[in-house]
PyMOL commands that place a pseudoatom at each C-alpha (Angstrom):
pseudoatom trace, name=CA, resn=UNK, resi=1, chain=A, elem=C, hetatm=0, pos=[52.703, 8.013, -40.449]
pseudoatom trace, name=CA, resn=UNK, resi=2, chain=A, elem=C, hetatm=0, pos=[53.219, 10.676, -42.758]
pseudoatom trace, name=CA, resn=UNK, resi=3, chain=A, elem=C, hetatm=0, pos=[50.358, 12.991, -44.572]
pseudoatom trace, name=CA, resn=UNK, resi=4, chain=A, elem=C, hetatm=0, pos=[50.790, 14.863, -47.711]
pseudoatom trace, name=CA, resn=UNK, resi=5, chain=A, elem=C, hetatm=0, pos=[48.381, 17.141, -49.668]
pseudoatom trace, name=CA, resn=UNK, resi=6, chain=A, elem=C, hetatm=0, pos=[49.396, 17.658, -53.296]
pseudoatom trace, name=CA, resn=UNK, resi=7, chain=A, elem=C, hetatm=0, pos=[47.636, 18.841, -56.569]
pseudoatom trace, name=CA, resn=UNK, resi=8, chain=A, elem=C, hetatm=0, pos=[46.978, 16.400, -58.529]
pseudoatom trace, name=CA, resn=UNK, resi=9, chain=A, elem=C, hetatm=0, pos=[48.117, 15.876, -61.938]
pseudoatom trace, name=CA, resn=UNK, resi=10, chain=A, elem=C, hetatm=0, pos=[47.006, 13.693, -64.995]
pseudoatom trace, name=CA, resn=UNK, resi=11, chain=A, elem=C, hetatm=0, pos=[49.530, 11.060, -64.242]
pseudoatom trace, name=CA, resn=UNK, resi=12, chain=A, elem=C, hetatm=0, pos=[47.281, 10.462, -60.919]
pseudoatom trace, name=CA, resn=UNK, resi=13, chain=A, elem=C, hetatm=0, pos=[43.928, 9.678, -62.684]
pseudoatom trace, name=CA, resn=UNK, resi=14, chain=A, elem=C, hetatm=0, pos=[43.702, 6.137, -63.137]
pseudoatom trace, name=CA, resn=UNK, resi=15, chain=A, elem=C, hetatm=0, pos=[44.649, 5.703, -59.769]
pseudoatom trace, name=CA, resn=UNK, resi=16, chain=A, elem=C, hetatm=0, pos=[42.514, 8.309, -58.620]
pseudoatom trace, name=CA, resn=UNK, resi=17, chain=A, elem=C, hetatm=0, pos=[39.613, 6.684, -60.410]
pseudoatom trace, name=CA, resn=UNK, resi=18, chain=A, elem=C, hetatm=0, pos=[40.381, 3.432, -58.973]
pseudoatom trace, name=CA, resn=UNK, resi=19, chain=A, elem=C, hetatm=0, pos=[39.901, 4.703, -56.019]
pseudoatom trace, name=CA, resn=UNK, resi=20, chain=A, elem=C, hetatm=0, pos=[36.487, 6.742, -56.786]
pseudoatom trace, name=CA, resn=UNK, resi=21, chain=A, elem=C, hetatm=0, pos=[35.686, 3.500, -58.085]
pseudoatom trace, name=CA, resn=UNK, resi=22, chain=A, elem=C, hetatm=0, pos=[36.179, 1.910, -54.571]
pseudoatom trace, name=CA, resn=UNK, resi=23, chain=A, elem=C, hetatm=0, pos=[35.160, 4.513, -52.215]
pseudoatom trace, name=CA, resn=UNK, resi=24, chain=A, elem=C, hetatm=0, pos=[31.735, 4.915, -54.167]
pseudoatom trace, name=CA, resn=UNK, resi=25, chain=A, elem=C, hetatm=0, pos=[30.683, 1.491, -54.009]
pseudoatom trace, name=CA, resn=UNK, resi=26, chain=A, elem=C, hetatm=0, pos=[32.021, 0.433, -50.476]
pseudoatom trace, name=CA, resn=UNK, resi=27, chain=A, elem=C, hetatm=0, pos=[31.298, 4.015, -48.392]
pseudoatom trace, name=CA, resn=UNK, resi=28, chain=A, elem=C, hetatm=0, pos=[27.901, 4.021, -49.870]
pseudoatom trace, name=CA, resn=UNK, resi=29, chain=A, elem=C, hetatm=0, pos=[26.860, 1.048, -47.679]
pseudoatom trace, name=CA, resn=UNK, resi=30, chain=A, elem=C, hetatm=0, pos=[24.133, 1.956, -45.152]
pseudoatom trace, name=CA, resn=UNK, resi=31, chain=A, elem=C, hetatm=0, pos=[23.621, 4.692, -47.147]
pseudoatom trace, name=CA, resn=UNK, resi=32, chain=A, elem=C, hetatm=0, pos=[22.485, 4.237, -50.999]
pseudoatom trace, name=CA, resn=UNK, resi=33, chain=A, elem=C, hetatm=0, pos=[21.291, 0.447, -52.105]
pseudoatom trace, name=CA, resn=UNK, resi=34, chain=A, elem=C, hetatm=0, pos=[23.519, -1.685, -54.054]
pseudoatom trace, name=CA, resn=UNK, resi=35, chain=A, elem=C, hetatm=0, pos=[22.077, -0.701, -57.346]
pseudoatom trace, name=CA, resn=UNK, resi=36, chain=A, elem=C, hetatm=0, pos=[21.855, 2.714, -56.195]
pseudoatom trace, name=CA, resn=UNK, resi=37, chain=A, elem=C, hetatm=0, pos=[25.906, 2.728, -55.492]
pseudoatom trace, name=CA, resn=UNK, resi=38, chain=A, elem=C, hetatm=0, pos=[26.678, 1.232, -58.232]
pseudoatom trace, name=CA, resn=UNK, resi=39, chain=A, elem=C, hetatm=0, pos=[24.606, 3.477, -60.411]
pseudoatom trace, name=CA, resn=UNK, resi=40, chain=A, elem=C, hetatm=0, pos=[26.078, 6.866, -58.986]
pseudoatom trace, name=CA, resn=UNK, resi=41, chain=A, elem=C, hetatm=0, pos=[29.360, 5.099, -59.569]
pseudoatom trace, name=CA, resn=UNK, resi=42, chain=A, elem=C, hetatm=0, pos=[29.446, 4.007, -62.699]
pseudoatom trace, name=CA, resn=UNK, resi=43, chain=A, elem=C, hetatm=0, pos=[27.019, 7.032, -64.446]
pseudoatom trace, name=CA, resn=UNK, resi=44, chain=A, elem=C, hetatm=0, pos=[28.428, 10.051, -62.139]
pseudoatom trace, name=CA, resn=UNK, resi=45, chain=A, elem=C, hetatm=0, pos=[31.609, 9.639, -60.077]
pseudoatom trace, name=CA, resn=UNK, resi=46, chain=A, elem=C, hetatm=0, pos=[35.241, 10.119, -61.608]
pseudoatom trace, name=CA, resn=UNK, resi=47, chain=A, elem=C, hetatm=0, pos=[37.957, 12.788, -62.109]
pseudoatom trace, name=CA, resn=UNK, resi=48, chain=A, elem=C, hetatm=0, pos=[36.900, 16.168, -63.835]
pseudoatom trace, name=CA, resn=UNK, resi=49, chain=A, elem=C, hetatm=0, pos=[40.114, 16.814, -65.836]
pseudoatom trace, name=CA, resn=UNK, resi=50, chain=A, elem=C, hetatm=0, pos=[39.414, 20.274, -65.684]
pseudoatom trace, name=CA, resn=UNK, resi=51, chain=A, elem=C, hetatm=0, pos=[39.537, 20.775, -62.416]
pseudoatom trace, name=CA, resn=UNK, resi=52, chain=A, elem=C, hetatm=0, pos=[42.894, 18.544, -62.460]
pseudoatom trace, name=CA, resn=UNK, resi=53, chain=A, elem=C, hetatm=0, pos=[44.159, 21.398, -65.357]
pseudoatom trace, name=CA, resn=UNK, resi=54, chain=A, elem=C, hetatm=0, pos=[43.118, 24.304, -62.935]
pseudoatom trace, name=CA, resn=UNK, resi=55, chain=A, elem=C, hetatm=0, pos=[45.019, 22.840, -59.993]
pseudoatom trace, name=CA, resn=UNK, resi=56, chain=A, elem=C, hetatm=0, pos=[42.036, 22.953, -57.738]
pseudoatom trace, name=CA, resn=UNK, resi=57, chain=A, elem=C, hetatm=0, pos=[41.766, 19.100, -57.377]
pseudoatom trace, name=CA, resn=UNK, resi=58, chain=A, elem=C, hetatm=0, pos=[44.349, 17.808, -54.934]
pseudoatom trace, name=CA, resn=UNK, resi=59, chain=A, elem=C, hetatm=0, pos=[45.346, 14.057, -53.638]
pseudoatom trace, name=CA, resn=UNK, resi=60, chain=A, elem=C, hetatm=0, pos=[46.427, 13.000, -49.767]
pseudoatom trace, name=CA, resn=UNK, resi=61, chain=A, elem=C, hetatm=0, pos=[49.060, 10.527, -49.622]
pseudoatom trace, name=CA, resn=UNK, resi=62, chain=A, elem=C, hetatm=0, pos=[49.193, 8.785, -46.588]
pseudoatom trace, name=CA, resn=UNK, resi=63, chain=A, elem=C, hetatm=0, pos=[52.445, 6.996, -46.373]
pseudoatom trace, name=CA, resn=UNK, resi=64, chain=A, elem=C, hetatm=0, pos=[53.228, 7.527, -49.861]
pseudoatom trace, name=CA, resn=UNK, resi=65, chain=A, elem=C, hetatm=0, pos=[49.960, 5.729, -51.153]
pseudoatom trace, name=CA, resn=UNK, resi=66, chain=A, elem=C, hetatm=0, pos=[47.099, 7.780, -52.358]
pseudoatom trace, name=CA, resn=UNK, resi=67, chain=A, elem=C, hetatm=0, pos=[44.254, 7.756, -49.704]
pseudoatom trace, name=CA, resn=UNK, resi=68, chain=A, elem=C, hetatm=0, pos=[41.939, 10.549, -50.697]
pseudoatom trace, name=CA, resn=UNK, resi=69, chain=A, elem=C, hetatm=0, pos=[41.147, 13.076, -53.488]
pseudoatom trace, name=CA, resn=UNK, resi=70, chain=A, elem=C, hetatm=0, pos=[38.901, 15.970, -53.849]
pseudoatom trace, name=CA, resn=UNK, resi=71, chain=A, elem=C, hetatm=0, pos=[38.589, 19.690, -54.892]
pseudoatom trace, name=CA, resn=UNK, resi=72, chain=A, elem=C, hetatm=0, pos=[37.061, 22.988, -55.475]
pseudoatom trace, name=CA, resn=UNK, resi=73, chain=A, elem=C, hetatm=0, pos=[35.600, 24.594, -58.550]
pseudoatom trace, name=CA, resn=UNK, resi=74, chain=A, elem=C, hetatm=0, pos=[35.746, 28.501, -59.574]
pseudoatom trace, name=CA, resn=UNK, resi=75, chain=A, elem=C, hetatm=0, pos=[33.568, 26.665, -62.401]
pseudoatom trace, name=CA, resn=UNK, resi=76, chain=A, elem=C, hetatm=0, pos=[30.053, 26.570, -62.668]
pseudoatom trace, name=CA, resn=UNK, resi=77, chain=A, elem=C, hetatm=0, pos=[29.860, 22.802, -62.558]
pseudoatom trace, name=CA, resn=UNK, resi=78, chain=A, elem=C, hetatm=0, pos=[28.351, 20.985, -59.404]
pseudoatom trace, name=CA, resn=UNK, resi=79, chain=A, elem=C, hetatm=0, pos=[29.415, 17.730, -59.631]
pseudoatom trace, name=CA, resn=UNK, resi=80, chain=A, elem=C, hetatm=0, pos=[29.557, 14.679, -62.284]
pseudoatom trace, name=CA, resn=UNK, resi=81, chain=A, elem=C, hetatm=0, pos=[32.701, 13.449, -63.983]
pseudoatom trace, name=CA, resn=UNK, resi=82, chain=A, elem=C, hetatm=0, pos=[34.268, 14.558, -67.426]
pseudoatom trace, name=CA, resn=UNK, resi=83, chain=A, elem=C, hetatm=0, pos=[31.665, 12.536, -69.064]
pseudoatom trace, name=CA, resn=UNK, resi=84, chain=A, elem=C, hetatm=0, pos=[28.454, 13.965, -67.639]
pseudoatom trace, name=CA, resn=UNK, resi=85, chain=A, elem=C, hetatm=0, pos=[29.772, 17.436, -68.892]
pseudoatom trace, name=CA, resn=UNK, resi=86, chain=A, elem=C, hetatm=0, pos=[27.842, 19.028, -71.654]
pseudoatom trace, name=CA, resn=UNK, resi=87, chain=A, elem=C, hetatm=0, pos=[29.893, 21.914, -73.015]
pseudoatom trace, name=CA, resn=UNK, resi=88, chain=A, elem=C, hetatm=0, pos=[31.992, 24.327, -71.780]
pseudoatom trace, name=CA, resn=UNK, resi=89, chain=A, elem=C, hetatm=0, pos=[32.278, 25.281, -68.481]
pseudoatom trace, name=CA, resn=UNK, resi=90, chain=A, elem=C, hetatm=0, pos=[32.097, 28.799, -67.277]
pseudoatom trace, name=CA, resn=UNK, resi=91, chain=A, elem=C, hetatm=0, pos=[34.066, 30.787, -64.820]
pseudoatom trace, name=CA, resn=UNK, resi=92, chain=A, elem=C, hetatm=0, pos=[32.289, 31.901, -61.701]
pseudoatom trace, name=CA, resn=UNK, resi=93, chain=A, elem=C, hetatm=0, pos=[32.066, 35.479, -60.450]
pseudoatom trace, name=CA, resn=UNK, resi=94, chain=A, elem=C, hetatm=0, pos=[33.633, 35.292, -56.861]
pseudoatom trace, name=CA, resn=UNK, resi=95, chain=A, elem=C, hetatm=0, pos=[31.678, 38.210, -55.967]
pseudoatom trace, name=CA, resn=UNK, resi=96, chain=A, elem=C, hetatm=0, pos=[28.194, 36.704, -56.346]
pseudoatom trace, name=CA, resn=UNK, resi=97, chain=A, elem=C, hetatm=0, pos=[28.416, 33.148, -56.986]
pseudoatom trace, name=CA, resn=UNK, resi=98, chain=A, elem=C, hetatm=0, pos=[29.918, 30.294, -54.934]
pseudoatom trace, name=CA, resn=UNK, resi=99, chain=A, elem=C, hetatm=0, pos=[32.849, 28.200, -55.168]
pseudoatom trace, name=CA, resn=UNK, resi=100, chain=A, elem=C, hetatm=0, pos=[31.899, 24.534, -55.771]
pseudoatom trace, name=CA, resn=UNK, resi=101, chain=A, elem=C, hetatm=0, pos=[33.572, 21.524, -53.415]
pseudoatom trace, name=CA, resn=UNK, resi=102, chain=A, elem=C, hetatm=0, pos=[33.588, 18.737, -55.800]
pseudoatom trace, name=CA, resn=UNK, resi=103, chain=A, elem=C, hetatm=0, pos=[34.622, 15.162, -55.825]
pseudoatom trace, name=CA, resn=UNK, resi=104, chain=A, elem=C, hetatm=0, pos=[35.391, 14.631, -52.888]
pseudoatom trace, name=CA, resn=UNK, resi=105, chain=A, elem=C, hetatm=0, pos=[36.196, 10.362, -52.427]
pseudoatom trace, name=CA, resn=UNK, resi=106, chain=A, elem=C, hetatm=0, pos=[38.600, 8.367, -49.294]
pseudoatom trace, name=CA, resn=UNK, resi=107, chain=A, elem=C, hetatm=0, pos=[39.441, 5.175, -50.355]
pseudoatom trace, name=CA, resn=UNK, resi=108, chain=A, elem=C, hetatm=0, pos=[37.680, 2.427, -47.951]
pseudoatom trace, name=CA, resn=UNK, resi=109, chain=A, elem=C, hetatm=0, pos=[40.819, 1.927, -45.917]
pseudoatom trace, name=CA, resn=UNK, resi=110, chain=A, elem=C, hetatm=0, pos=[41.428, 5.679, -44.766]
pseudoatom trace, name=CA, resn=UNK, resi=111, chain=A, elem=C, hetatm=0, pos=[37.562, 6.275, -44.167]
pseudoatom trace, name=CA, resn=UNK, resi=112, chain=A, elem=C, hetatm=0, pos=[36.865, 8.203, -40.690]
pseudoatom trace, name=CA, resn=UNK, resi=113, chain=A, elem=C, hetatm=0, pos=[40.438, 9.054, -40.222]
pseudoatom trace, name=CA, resn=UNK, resi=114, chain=A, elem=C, hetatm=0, pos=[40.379, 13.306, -40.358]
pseudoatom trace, name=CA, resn=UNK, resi=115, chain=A, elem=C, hetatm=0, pos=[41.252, 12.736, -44.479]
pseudoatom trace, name=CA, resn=UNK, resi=116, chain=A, elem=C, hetatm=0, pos=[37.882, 14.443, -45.701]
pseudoatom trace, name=CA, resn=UNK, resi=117, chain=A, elem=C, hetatm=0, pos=[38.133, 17.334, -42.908]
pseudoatom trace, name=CA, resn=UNK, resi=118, chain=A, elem=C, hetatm=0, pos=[41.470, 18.014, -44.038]
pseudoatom trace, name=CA, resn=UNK, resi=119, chain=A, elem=C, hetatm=0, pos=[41.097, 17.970, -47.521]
pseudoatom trace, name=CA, resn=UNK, resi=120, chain=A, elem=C, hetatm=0, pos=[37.637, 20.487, -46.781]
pseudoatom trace, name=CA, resn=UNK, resi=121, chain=A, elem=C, hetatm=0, pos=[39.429, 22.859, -45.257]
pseudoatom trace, name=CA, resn=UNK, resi=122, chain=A, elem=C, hetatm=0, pos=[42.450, 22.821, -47.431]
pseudoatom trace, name=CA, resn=UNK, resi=123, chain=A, elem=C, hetatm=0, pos=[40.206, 23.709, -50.206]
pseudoatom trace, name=CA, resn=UNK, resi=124, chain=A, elem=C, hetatm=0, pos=[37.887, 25.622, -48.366]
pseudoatom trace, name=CA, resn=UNK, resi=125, chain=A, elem=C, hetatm=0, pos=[41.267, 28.038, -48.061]
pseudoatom trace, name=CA, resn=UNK, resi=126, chain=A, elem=C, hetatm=0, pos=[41.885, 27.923, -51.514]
pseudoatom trace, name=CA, resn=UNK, resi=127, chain=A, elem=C, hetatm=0, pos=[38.503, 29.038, -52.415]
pseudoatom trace, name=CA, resn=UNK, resi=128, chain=A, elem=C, hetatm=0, pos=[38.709, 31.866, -49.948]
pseudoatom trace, name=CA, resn=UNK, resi=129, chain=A, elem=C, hetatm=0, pos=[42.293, 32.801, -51.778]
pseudoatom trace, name=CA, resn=UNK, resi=130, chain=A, elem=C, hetatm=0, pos=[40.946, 32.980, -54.814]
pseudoatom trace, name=CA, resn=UNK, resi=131, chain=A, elem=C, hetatm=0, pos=[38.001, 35.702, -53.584]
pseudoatom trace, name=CA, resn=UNK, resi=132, chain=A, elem=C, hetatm=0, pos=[35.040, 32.880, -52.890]
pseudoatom trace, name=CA, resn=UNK, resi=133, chain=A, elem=C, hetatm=0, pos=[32.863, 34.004, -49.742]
pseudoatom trace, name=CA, resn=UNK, resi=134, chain=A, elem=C, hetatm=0, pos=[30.432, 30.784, -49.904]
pseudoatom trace, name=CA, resn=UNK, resi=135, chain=A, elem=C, hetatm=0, pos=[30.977, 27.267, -51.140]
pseudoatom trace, name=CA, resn=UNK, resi=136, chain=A, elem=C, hetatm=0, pos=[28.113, 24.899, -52.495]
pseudoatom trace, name=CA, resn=UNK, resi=137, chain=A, elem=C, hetatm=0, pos=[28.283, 21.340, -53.350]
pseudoatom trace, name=CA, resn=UNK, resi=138, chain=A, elem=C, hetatm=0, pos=[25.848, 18.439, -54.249]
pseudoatom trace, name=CA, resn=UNK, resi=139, chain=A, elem=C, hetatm=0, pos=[26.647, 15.792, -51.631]
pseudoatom trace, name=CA, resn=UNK, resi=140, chain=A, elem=C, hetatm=0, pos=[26.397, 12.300, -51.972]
pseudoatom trace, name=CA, resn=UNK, resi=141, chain=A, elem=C, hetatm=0, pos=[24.095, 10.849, -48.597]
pseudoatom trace, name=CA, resn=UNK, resi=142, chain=A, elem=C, hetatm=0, pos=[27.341, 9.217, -47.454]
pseudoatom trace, name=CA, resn=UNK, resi=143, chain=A, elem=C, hetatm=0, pos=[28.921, 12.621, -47.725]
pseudoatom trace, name=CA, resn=UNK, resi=144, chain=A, elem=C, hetatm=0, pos=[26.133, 14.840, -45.891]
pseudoatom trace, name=CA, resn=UNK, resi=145, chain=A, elem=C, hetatm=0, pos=[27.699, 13.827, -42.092]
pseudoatom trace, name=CA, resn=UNK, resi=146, chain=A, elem=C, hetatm=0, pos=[31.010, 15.318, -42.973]
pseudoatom trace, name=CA, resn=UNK, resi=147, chain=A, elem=C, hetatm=0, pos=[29.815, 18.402, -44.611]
pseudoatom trace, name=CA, resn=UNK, resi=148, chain=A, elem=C, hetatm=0, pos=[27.129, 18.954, -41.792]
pseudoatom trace, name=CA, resn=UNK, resi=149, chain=A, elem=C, hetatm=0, pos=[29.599, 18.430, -39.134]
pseudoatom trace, name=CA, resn=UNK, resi=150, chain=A, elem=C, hetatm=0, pos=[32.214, 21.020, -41.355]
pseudoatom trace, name=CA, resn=UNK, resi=151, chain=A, elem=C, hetatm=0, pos=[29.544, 24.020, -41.046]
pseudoatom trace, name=CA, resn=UNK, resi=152, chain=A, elem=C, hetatm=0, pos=[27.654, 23.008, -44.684]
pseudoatom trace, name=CA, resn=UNK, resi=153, chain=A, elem=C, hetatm=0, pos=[23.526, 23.029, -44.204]
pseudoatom trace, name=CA, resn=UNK, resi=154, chain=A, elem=C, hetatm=0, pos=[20.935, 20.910, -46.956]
pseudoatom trace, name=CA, resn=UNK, resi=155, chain=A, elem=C, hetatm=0, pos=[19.313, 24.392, -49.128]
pseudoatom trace, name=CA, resn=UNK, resi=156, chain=A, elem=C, hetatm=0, pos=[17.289, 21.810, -51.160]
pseudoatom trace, name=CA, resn=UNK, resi=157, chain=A, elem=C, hetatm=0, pos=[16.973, 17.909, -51.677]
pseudoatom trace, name=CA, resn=UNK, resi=158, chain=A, elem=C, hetatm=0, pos=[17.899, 16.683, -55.138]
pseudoatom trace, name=CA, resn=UNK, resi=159, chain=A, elem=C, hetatm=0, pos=[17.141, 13.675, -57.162]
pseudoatom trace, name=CA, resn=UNK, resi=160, chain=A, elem=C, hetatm=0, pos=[19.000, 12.289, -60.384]
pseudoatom trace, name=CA, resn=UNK, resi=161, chain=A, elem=C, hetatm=0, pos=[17.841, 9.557, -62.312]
pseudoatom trace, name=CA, resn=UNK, resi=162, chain=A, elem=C, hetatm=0, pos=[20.363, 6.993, -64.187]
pseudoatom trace, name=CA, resn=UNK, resi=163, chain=A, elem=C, hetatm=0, pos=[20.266, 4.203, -66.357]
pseudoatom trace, name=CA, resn=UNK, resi=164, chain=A, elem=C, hetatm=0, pos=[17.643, 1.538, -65.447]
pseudoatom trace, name=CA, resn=UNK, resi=165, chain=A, elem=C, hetatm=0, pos=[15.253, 4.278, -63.856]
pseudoatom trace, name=CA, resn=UNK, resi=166, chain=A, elem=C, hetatm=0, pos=[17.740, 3.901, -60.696]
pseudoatom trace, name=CA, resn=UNK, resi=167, chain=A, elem=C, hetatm=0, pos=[16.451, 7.479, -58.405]
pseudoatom trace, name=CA, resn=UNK, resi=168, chain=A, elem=C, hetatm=0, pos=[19.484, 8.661, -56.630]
pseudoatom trace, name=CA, resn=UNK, resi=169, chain=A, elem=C, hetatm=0, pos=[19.176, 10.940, -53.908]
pseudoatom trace, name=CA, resn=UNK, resi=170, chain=A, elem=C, hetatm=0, pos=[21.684, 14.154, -53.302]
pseudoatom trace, name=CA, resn=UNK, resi=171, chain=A, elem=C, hetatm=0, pos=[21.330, 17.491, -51.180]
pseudoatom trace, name=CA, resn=UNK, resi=172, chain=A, elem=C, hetatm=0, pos=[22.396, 20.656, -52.671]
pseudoatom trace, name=CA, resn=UNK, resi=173, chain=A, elem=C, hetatm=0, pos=[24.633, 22.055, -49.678]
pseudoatom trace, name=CA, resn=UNK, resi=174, chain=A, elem=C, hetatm=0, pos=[25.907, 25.438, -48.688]
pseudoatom trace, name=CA, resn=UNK, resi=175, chain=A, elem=C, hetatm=0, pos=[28.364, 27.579, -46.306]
pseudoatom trace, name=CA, resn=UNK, resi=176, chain=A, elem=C, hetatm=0, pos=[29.492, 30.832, -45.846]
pseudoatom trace, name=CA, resn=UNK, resi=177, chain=A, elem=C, hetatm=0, pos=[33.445, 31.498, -45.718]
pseudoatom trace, name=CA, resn=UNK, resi=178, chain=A, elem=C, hetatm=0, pos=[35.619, 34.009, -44.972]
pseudoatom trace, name=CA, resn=UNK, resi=179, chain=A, elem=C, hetatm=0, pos=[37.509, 35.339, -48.196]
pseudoatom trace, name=CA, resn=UNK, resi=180, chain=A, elem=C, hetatm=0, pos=[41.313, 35.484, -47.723]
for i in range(1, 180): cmd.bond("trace and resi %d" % i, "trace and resi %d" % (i + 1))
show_as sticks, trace
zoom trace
């Protein structure tokens, strides 16, 4: 079995939204309810292309097939897709503000296998290259083991409501780093 982290490029985002597309709707089982899943996936999950144009989103191949994607932000954007942006998105000031850790989706198949640790601390790295000294994220619930287990603690609950009045739950996460 071989394992290979690479950026990812704009060749890579249907697949990678085909994936998204799985990963939100199966790994949310337990988790979110079915409307709830499908909600978050249809509204909020999918590739930020800026974050594909910065080179801070990256892809694991596992055997040559695409098994994971995720990134980090040195934008102010916490999470949502291309097409829940409203505007430009600003730089952030590695000196007071914190990276974001974005996007972060295994496909069904790979899930519990080390893929989302990996990918963490590969861009937890990169953030700390690039100055970062703290990362923050909005985790899905399916998503709040991994980050807790990685160091990450809840600083506040949030809610977003979709379409159809469907109330989906997140938690605004944080952790400290050391910069590079």
């Amino acid at each position: 079995m071989t394992i290979h982290v690479r950026h990812a490029t704009p060749v890579d985002i249907p697949a990678m939204e085909a994936l998204i597309a799985r990963s939100g709707i199966e790994l949310s089982a337990g988790f979110y309810t079915s409307e709830q899943a499908q909600a978050v996936t249809r509204y909020v999950f999918g590739v930020d292309t800026q974050l594909v144009a910065d080179q801070t989103y990256f892809i694991i191949e596992k055997d040559g097939q695409l098994a994971a994607c995720g990134g980090w932000s040195k934008r102010s954007t916490l999470f949502g897709a291309d097409r829940t942006k409203k505007g430009a998105d600003p730089l952030l000031d590695p000196a007071t503000e914190a990276a974001r850790i974005r996007a972060f989706f295994v496909d069904p198949s790979a899930a519990r296998q080390g893929l989302g640790r990996m990918l963490l601390q590969h861009c937890t790295d990169a953030a700390a290259a690039g100055g970062f000294t703290t990362l923050e994220l909005a985790a899905t619930m399916p998503g709040v083991p991994l980050y807790q287990a990685c160091g990450f603690e809840i600083v506040e609950p949030i809610e977003i409501t979709l379409p159809g009045e469907v109330q989906v739950p997140l938690a605004k996460m944080r952790k400290s780093i050391t910069a590079a």
